[in-house]
C-alpha positions as CSV (number, residue, x, y, z in Angstrom):
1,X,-23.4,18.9,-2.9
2,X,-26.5,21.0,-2.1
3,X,-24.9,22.7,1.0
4,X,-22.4,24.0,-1.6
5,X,-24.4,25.1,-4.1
6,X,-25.7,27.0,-1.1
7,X,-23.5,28.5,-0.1
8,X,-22.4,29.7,-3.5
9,X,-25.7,31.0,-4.5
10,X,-25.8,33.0,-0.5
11,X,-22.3,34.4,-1.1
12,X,-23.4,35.4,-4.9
13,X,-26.4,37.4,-3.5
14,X,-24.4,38.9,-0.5
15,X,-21.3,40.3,-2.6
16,X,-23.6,41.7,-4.9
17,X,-25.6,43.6,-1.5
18,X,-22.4,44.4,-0.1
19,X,-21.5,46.2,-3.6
20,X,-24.3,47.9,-3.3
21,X,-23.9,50.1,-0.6
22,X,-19.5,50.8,-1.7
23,X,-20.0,50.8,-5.6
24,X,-22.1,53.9,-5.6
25,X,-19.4,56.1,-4.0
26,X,-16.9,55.1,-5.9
27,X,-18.7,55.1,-9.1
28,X,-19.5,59.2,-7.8
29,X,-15.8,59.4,-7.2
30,X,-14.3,58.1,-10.4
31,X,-17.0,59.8,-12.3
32,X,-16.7,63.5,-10.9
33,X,-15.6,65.9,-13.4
34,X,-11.9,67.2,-12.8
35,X,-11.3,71.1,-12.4
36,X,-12.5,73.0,-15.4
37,X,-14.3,70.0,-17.4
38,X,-17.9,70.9,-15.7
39,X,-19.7,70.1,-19.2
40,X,-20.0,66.6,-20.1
41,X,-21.8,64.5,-22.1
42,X,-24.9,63.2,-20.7
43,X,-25.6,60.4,-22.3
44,X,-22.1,58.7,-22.9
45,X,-21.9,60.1,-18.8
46,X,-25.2,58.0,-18.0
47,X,-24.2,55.0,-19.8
48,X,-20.8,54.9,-18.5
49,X,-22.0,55.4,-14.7
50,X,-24.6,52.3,-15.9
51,X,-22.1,50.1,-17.1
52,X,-19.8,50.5,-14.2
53,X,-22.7,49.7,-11.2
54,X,-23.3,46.5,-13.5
55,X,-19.5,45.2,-13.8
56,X,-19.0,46.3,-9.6
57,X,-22.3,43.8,-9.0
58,X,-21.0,41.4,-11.3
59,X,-17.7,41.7,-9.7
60,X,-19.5,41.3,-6.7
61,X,-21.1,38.5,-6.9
62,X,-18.4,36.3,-8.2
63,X,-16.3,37.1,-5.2
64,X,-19.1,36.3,-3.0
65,X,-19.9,33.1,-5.2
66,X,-15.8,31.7,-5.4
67,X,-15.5,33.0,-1.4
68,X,-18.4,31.2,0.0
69,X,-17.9,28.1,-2.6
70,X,-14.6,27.8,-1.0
71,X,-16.5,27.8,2.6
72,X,-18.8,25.7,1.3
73,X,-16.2,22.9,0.3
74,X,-14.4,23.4,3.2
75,X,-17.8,22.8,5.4
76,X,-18.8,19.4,3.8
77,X,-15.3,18.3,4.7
78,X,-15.6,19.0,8.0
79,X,-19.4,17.2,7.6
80,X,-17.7,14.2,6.6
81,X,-14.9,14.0,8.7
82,X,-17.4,13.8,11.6
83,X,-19.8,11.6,10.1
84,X,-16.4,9.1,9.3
85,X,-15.4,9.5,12.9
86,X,-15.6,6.6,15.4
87,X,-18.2,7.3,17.8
């Protein structure tokens, strides 16, 4: 049970790294104003580009968290089937 909670808790903190280095260019991209619409509102512009990094890393880590839970399960199987073996 520990080697899963593991491996939950590593793949939690690796999605949310690995969302850290993609979510900022696409948070640029989706956030870049379109032809013409070069005023914006600052603040409403800051606390949307806020809100979005937190959902990508939240995003993030639960597909890191339900990936590596899934390895994790599959791991302790694969512990148990050897220690059930016949030696």
């Amino acid at each position: 049970m520990k080697t899963v909670v593991l491996f939950t808790l590593i793949g939690a903190v690796l999605g949310t790294v690995v969302v850290d280095f993609i979510a900022p260019a696409a948070i640029a991209w989706d956030h870049t104003p379109r032809a013409g619409a070069a005023l914006c509102n600052c603040g409403e512009l800051s606390h949307s580009v806020a809100t979005a990094m937190i959902q990508w890393q939240a995003a993030g880590s639960a597909l890191g968290a339900v990936g590596f839970l899934v390895l994790g399960v599959l791991w302790e199987l694969r512990q148990r089937k050897k220690q059930l073996a016949p030696a």
